[in-house]
C-alpha positions in Angstrom: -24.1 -7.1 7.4 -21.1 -6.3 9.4 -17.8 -5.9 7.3 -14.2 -7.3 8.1 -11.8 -4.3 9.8 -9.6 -3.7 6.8 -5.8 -5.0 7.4 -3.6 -1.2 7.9 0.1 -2.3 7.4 3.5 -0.5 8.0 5.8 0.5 5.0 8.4 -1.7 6.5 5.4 -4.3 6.2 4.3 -3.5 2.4 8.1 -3.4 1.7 8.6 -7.2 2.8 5.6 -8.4 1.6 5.8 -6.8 -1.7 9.6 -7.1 -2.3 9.7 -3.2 -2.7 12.2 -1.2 -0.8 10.9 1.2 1.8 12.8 4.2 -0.4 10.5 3.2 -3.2 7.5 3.3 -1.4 8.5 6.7 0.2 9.3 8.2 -3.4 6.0 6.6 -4.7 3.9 8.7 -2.6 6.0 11.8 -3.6 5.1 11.9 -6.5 1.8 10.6 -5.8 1.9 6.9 -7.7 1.7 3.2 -6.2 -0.1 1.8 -3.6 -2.9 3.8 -2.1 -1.7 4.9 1.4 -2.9 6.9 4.4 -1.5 9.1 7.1 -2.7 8.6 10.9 -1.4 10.8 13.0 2.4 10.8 11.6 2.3 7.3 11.2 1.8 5.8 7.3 -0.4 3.1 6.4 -1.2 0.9 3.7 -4.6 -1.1 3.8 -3.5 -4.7 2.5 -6.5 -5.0 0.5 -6.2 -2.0 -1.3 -2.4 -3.1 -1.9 -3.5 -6.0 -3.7 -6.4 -4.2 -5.3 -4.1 -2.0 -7.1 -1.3 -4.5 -8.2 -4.4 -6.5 -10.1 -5.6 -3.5 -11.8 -2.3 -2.8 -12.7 -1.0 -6.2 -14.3 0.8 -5.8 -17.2 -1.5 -6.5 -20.8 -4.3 -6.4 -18.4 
């Protein structure tokens, strides 16, 4: 069985979607917290389903 290509977004992208600013996102990944991201090339990505992956698991009194 073939899987689905996984959805890469942009920051900017997370950032709209999610209601975060992108300077969140950016100090996030300094210190090596939030979303799950990935560097291609020099570009930044964020898989979408990872993205909401990580906000279920992290729901509060879950």
């Amino acid at each position: 069985m073939i899987s689905p290509t996984p959805t890469y977004l942009t920051e900017k992208q997370v950032s709209k979607l999610f209601e975060i600013s992108v300077f969140t996102l950016q100090k996030h990944r300094q210190k090596r917290i939030g979303f799950p991201w990935y560097k291609i090339g020099r570009s930044i990505r964020y898989r979408l389903d990872e993205c909401l992956a990580f906000l279920q698991n992290a729901k509060a009194g879950a």
